[in-house]
C-alpha positions as CSV (number, residue, x, y, z in Angstrom):
1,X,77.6,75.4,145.1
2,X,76.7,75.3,149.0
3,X,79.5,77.2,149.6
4,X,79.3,80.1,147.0
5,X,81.1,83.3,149.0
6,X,82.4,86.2,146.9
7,X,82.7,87.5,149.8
8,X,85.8,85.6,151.9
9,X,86.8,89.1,153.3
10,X,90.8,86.9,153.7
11,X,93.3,89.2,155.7
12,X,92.8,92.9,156.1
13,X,90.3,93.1,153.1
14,X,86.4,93.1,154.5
15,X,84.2,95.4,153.3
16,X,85.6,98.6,151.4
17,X,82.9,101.1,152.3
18,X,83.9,104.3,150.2
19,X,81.8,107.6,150.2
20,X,79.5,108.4,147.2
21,X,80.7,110.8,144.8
22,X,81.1,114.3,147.9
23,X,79.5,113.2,150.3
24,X,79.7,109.7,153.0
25,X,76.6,107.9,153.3
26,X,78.4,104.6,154.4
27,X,77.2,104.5,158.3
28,X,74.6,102.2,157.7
29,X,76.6,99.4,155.5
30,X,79.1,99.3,158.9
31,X,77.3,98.1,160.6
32,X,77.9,94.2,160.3
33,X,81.1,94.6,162.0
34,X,83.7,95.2,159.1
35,X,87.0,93.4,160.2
36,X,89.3,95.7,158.0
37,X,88.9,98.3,155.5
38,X,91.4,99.3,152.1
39,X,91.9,103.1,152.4
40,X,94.7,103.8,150.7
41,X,96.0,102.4,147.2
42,X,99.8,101.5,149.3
43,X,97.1,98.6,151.1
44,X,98.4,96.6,148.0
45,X,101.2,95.0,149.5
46,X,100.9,91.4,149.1
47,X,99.2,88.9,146.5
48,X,96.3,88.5,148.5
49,X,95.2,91.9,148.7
50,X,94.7,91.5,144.8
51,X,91.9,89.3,145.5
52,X,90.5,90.8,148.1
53,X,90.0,94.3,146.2
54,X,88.1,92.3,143.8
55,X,85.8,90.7,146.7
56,X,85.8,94.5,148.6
57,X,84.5,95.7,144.8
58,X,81.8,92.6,144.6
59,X,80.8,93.9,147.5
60,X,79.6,97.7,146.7
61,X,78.1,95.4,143.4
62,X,76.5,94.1,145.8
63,X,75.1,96.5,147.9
64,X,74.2,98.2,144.4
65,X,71.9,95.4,143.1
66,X,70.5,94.2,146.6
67,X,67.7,96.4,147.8
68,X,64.6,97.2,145.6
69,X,64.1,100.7,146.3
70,X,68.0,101.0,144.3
71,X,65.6,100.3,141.1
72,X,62.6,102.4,141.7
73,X,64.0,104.5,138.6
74,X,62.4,101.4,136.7
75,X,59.3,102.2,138.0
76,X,59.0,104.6,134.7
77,X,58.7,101.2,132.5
78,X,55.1,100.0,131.9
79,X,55.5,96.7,133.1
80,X,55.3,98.0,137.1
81,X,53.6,99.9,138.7
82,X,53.7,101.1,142.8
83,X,52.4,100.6,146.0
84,X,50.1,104.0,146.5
85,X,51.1,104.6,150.4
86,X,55.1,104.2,149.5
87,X,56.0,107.8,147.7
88,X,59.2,107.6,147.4
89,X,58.3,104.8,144.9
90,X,55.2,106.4,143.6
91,X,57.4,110.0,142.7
92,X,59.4,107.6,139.8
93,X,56.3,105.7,139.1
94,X,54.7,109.2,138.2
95,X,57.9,110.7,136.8
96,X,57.6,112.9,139.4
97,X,61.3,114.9,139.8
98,X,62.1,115.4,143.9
99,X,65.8,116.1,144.7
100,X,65.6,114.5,148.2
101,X,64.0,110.8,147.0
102,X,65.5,108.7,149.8
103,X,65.5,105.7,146.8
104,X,68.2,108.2,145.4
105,X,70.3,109.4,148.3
106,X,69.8,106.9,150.9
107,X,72.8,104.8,152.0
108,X,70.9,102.2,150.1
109,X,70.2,105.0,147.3
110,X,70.5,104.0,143.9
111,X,72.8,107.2,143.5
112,X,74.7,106.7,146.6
113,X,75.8,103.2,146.3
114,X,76.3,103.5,142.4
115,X,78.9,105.8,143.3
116,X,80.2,103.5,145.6
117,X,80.8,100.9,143.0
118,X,82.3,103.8,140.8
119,X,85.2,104.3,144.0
120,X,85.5,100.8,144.6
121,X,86.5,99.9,141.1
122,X,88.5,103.4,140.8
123,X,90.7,102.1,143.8
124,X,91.5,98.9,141.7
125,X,92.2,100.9,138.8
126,X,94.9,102.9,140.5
127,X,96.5,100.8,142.9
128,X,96.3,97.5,142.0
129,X,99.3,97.4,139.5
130,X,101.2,98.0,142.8
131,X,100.6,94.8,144.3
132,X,103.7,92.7,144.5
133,X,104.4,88.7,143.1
134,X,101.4,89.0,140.6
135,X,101.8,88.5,137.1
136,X,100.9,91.6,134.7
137,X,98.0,89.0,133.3
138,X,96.4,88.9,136.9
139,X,96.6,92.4,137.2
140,X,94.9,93.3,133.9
141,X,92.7,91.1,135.1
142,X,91.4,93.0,137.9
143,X,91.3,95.8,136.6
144,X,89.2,94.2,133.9
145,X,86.8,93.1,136.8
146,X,86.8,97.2,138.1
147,X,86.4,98.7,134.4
148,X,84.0,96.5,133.8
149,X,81.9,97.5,137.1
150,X,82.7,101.1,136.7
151,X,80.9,100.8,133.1
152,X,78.3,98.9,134.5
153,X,77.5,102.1,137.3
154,X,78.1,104.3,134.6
155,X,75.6,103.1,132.2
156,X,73.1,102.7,134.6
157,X,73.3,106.1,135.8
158,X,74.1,108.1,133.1
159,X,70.7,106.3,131.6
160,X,69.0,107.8,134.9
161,X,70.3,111.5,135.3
162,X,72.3,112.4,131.9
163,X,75.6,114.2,132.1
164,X,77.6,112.9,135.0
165,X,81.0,114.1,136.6
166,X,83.6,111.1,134.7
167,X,85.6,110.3,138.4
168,X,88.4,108.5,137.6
169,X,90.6,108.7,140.8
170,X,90.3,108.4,144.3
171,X,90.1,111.9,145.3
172,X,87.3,114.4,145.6
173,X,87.1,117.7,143.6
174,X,84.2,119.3,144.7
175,X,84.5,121.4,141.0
176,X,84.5,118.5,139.0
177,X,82.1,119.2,135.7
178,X,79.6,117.2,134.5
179,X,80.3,115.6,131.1
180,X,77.9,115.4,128.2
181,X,76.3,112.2,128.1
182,X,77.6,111.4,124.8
183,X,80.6,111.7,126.2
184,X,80.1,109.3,129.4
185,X,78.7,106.4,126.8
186,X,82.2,107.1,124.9
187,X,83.9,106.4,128.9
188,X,81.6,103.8,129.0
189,X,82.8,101.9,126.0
190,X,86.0,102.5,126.4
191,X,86.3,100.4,130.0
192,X,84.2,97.6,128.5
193,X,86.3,96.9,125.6
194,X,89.3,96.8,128.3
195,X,87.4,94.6,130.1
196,X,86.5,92.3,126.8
197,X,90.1,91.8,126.1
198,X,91.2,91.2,129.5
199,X,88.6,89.0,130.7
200,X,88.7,85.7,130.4
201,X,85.5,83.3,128.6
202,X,85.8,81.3,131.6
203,X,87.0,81.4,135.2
204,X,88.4,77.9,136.0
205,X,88.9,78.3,139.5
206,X,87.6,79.4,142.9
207,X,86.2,81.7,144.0
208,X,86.1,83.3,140.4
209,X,84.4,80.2,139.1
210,X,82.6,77.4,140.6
211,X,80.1,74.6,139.7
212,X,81.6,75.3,135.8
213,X,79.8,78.8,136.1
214,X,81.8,82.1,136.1
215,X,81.1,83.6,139.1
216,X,82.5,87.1,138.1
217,X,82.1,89.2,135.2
218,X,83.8,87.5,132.4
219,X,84.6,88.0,128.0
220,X,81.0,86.9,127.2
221,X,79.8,89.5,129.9
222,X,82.0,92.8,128.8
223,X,80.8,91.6,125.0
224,X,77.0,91.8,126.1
225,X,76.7,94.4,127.8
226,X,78.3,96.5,125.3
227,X,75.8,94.6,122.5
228,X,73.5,96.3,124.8
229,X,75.2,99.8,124.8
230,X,75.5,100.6,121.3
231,X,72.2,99.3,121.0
232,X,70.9,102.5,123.5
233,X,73.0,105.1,122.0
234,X,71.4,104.6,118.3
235,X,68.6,105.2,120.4
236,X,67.2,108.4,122.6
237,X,68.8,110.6,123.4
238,X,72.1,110.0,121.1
239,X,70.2,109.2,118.5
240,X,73.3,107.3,116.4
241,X,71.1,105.0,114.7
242,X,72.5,102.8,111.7
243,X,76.4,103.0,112.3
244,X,75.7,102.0,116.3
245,X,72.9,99.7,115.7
246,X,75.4,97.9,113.4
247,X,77.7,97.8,115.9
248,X,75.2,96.3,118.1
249,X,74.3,93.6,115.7
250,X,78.1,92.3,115.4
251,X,79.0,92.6,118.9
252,X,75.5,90.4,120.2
253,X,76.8,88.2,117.0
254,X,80.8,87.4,119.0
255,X,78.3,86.9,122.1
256,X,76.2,84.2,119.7
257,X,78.8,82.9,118.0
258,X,81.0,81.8,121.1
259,X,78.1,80.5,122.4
260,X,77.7,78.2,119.4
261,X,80.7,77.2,118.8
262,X,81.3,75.9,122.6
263,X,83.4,78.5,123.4
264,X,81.2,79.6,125.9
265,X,79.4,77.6,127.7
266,X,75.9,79.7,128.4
267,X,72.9,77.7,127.2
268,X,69.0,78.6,127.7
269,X,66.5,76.0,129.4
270,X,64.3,74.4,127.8
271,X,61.3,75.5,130.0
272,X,60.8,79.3,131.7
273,X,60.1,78.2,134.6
274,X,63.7,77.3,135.6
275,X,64.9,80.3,135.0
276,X,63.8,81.9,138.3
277,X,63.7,78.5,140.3
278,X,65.2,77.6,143.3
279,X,66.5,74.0,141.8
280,X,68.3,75.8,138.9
281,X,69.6,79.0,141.3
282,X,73.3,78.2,141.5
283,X,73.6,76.5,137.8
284,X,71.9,78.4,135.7
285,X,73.6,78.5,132.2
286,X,71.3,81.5,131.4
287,X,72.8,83.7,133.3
288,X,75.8,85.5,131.6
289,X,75.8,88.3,133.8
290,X,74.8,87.9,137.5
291,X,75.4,88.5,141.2
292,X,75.5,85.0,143.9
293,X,74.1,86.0,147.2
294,X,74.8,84.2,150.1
295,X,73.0,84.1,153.3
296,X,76.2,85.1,155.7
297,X,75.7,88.2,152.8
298,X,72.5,89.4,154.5
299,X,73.2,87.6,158.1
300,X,69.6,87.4,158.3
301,X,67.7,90.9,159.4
302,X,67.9,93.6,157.6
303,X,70.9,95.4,157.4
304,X,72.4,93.8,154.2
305,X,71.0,93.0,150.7
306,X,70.2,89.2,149.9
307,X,66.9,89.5,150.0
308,X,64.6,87.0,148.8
309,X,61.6,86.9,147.0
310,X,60.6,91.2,147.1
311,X,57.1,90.8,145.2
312,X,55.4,88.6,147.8
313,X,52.3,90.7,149.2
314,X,51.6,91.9,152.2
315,X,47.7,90.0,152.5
316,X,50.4,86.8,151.9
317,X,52.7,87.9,154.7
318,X,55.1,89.1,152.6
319,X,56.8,92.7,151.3
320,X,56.6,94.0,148.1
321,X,57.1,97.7,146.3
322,X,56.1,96.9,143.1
323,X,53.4,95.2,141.5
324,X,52.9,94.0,137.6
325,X,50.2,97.0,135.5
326,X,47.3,95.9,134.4
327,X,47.7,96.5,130.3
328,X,50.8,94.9,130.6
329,X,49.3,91.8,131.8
330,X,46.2,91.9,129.6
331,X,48.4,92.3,126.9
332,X,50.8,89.7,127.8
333,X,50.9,86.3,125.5
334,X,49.3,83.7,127.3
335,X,51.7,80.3,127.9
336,X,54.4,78.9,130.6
337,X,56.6,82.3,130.3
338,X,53.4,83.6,131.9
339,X,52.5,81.7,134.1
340,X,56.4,81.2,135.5
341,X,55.6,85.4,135.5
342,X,52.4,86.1,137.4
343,X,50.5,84.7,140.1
344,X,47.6,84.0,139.4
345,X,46.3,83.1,143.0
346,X,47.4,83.9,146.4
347,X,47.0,83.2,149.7
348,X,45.2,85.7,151.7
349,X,46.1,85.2,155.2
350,X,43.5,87.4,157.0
351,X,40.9,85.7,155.3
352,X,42.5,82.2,155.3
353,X,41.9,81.4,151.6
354,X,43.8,80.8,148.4
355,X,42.4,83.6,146.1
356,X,42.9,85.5,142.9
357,X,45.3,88.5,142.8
358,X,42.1,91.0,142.0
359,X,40.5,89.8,145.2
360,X,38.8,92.7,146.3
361,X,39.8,92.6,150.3
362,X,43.2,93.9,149.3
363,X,45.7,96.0,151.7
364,X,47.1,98.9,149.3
365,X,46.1,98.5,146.2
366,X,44.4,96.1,143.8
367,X,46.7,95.7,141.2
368,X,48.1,92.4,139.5
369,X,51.7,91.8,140.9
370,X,54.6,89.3,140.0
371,X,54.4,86.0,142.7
372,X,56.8,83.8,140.5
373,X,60.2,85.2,141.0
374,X,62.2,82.2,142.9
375,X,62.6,82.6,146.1
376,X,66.1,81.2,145.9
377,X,67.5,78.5,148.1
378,X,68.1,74.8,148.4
379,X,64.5,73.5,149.3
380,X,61.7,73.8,147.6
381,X,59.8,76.3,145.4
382,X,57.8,78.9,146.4
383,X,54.1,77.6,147.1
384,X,51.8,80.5,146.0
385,X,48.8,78.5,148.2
386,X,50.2,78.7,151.2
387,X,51.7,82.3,152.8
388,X,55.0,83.7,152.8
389,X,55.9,83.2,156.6
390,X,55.2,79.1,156.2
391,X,57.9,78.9,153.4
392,X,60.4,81.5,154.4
393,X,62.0,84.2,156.5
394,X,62.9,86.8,154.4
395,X,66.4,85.6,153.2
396,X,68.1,83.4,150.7
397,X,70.9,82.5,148.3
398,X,69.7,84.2,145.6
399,X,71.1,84.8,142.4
400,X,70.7,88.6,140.8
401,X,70.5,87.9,137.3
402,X,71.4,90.9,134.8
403,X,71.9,89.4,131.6
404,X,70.6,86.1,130.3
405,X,71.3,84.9,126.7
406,X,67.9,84.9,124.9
407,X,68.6,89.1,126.0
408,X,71.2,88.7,123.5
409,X,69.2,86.7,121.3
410,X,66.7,89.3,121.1
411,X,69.2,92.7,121.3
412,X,70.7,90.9,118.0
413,X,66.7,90.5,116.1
414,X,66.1,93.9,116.6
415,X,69.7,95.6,115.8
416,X,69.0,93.6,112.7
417,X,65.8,95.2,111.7
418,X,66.6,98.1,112.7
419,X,69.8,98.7,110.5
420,X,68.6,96.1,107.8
421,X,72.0,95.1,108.4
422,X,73.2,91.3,109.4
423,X,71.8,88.0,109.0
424,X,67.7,88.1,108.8
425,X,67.0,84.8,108.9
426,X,69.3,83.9,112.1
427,X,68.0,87.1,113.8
428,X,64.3,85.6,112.8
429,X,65.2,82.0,114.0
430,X,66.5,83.3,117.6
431,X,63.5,85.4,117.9
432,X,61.6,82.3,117.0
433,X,63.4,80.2,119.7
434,X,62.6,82.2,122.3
435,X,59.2,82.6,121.1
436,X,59.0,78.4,121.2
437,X,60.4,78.1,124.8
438,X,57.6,80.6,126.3
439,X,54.9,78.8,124.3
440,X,55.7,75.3,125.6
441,X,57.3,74.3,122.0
442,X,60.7,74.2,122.8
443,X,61.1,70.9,121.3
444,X,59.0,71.8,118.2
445,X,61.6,72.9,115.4
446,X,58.3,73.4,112.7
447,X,56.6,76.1,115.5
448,X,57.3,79.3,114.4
449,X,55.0,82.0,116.1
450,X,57.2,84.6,113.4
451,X,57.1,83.8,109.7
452,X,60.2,84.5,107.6
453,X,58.5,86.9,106.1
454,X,58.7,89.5,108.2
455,X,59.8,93.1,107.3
456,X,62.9,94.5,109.1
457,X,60.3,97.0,111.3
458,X,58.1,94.3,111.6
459,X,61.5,92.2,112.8
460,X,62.6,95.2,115.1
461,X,59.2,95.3,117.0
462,X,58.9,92.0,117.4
463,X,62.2,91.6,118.6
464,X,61.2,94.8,121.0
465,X,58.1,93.1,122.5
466,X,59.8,90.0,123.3
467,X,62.1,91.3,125.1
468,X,59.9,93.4,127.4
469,X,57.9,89.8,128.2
470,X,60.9,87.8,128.8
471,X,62.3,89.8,131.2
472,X,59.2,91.6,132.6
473,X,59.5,92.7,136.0
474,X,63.3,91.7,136.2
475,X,64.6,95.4,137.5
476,X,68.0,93.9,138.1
477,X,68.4,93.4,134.1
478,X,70.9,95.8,132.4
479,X,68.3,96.3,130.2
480,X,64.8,96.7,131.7
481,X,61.6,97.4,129.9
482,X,61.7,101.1,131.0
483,X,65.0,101.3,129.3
484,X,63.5,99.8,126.4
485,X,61.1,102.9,126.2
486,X,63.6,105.3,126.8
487,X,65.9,104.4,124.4
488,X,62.4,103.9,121.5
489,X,61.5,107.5,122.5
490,X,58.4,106.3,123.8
491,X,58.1,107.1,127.6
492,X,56.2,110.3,126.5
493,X,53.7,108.2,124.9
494,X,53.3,105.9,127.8
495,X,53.1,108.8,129.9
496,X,49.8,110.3,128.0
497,X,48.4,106.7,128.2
498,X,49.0,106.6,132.2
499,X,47.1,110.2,132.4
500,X,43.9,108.3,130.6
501,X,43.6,105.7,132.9
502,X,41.3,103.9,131.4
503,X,39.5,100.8,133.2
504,X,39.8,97.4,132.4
505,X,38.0,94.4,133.2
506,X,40.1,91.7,134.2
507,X,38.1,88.3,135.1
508,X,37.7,87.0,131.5
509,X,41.2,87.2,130.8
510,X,42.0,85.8,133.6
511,X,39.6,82.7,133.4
512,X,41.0,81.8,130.2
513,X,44.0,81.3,131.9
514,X,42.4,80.0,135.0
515,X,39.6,77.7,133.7
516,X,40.1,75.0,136.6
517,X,39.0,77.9,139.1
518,X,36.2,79.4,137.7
519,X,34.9,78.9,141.6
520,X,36.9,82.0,142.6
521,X,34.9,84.3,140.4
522,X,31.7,85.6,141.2
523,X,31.3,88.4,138.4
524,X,33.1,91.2,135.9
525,X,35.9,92.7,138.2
526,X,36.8,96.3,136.5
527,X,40.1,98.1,137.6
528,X,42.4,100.9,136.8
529,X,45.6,101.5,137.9
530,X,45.9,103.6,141.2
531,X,48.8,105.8,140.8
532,X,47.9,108.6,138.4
533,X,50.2,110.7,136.6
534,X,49.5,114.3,136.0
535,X,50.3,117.4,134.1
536,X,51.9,117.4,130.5
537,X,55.1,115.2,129.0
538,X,58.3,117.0,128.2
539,X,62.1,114.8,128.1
540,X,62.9,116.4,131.1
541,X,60.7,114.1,132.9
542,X,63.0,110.9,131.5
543,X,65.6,112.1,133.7
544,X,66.1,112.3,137.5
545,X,66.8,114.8,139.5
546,X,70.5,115.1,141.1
547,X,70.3,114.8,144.5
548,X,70.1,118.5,146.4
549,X,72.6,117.5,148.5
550,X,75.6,116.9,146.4
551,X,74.0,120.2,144.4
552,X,74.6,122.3,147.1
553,X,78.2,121.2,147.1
554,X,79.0,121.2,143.5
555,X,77.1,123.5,141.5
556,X,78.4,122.6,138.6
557,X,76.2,119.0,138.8
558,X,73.9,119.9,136.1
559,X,72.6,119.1,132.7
């Protein structure tokens, strides 16, 4: 899968650069010399321009899921934490509200280019049924493809700032209300149901489908990600419990069921480890939900999004924003999921030595971070022993994953024990085979971590848990560990936590994971995290501030 481009730009279809919801904060995506642009929904005018709305779309997606500060929101989760001297990172990470984040309103701003993806797939939506010599099936399709997306940006927002304006069209009302957000989840639904009957399981051919992978958003991926939905609005702040979690259980069930009967083809790996590797990057049967960068994507400085590896750190000649807390790793199971997770060592390039990741001659911060994440191409894998520069420059062909299938597995265990409805057993075995697989027992049938006794809350937690280690630190993933918390209800009591601050010491943990390098310790190393939260908890800190700027020109942008 060499080859992999989304993004063929063919004919007069380049890069659809649309404004974010009032105002245009496109200037900088330009700048790679667009060839052509759609900017009116009569550019449908021949067959090809069908396809090249969808790459134009893919694009914005991209652009969307790309840059790391776009995720900073995630910050709020207690599996990362911030880099002090970076604010705009630190404000989310202390649930701080600031109406002119540049993360936000940037033309790499997770509002901005949200937005974008909401216009791009809006375009589709309303023109494409235009385009001449395609059949009505290729046309639902693509607008499957942009009701899907428009979900997708939807659901990620709406989970960010609440009541949103519900843009439909292609033209700008500057008086446009905000709906309720019970309201935007029922929009939200609505498109991904479209997109679940109008998607196909499997794309068979390029460029929707290569290397027997669907290389768009597919059935399997509209079913998911609305498992996923109705499992957050029986949560905070809908709070429509049994009858959604319900639905959530048989939805994640289709996803399970296809999967087992052949009908779709996604399969987890027997080990963790290839689930971020470079060897496994471009066929990863994981992956029902994910973005293919290419390098020609970025072009190699850094105007464009396919960046590598983000997490490296700076003593290791790298960049990284966000860094792994310190509870969260004490309190992580111990096995391969965790070690194909953290770093344990680095190299330190001023001081020329391989050392752990509390080594105490530390630019920043001292806090754990994650090292492990693939740094995605065709050679070899990253080398935490040797420094970033040695290995690579910055850019790759890697792929964003959003939704893998133990996700499901576990969306499914916990929808079940939460609404005591659905299969108990089945929800207890899949919880049990992803428990096996980040234990090193994958081949061990008789290894189950969870008994078959355990009680539907007991079920639901568990279920919870796992899913906050399996994808730890994944901020791309439709459903993060923040979300996790804000949909339990429990950011406030995380929040309380975080103004504690208690210390930790960190070296015995860490040797009993690290017994071969008990050379690198001299003594107890005792740490706390470095960005402190202050003042008291209310909801209103769950939510982000709208930007001032698109305030000022709607007032009506408001919860």
């Amino acid at each position: 899968m060499k080859n992999m481009k989304i993004h063929n730009m063919k004919n007069k279809i380049v890069a659809l650069c649309l404004s974010a919801l009032f105002v245009s904060s496109c200037s900088d995506f330009l700048e790679e010399d667009p060839k052509g642009q759609m900017t009116s929904l009569e550019s449908f005018t021949e067959r090809t321009d069908l396809e090249g709305s969808i790459n134009a779309l893919y694009y914005q997606v991209k652009m969307a899921s790309g840059y790391i500060g776009i995720y900073a929101p995630m910050l709020k989760g207690d599996d990362m934490t911030s880099i002090v001297s970076k604010t705009n990172f630190t404000d989310w990470d202390q649930f701080i509200s600031n109406d002119g984040n540049s993360m936000m309103t940037s033309g790499v701003g997770c509002w901005s280019c949200m937005w974008n993806v909401v216009k791009a797939a809006n375009y589709i939506i309303n023109g494409v049924a235009n385009t001449p010599d395609v059949s009505q099936e290729e046309i639902d399709m693509a607008i499957g493809e942009a009701r899907f997306w428009r979900a997708y940006a939807y659901f990620w927002m709406v989970r960010c700032w609440g009541p949103l304006p519900l843009i439909v069209n292609s033209e700008i009302d500057l008086d446009i209300n905000t709906a309720s957000e019970e309201e935007v989840y029922n929009f939200i639904v609505e498109d991904l149901r479209f997109a679940e009957e109008h998607l196909p399981a499997q794309f068979t051919t390029e460029p929707w489908g290569m290397n027997g992978l669907n290389i768009i958003a597919s059935k399997g991926a509209a079913q998911a990600t609305l498992a996923q939905v109705y499992l957050t609005m029986a949560g905070w702040p809908l709070n429509k419990g049994d009858e959604y979690y319900r639905l959530a259980v048989d939805k994640s069930k289709e996803v399970i069921d296809a999967v087992e009967s052949g009908t779709y083809y996604y399969r987890m790996f027997d080990e963790f480890w290839k689930v971020y590797s470079r060897q496994y990057n471009k066929n990863n049967t994981e992956i029902i939900l994910g973005i293919y960068f290419t390098k020609d994507f970025g072009g190699g400085d850094a105007s464009q999004a396919a960046r590598g590896l983000a997490e490296i750190p700076e003593e290791t000649g790298g960049f990284s924003d966000m860094r792994a807390e310190i509870k969260f790793w004490l309190d992580y199971p111990m096995g391969p999921r965790k070690k194909a997770i953290f770093g344990d060592v680095y190299y330190h390039m001023q001081d020329q030595k391989v050392v752990p990741w509390f080594y105490d001659n530390v630019t920043n911060c001292n806090n754990p971070y994650y090292v492990m994440y693939a740094f995605a191409n065709d050679e070899v894998e990253y080398d935490q022993t040797r420094s970033y520069s040695e290995q690579a420059d910055g850019w790759s062909e890697q792929t964003a994953s959003f939704i893998r299938l133990p996700q499901v597995y576990l969306w499914y265990a916990e929808a079940v024990g939460r609404s005591g409805y659905g299969d108990r057993a089945k929800a207890i075995e899949l919880l049990n085979t992803v428990r096996r697989r980040a234990d090193g027992k994958w081949n061990d049938s008789s290894y189950n971590y969870y008994p078959s006794t355990l009680s539907n809350g007991e079920l639901a937690e568990a279920a919870y848990n796992e899913h906050g280690w399996e994808i730890a630190g994944c901020y791309r993933s439709v459903a993060t560990r923040y979300h996790d918390q804000r949909r339990m209800h429990r950011l406030g009591d995380y929040f309380n936590f975080r103004l504690e601050n208690p210390e930790y010491e960190v070296t015995e943990q860490w040797l009993k994971e690290n017994p071969d390098k008990a050379d690198m310790v001299t003594g107890p190393v005792y740490m706390r995290e470095r960005v402190e939260v202050s003042g008291a908890w209310s909801d209103d800190r769950a939510y982000a501030p709208y930007p001032s700027v698109d305030v000022s020109l709607n007032p009506n942008l408001k919860r």
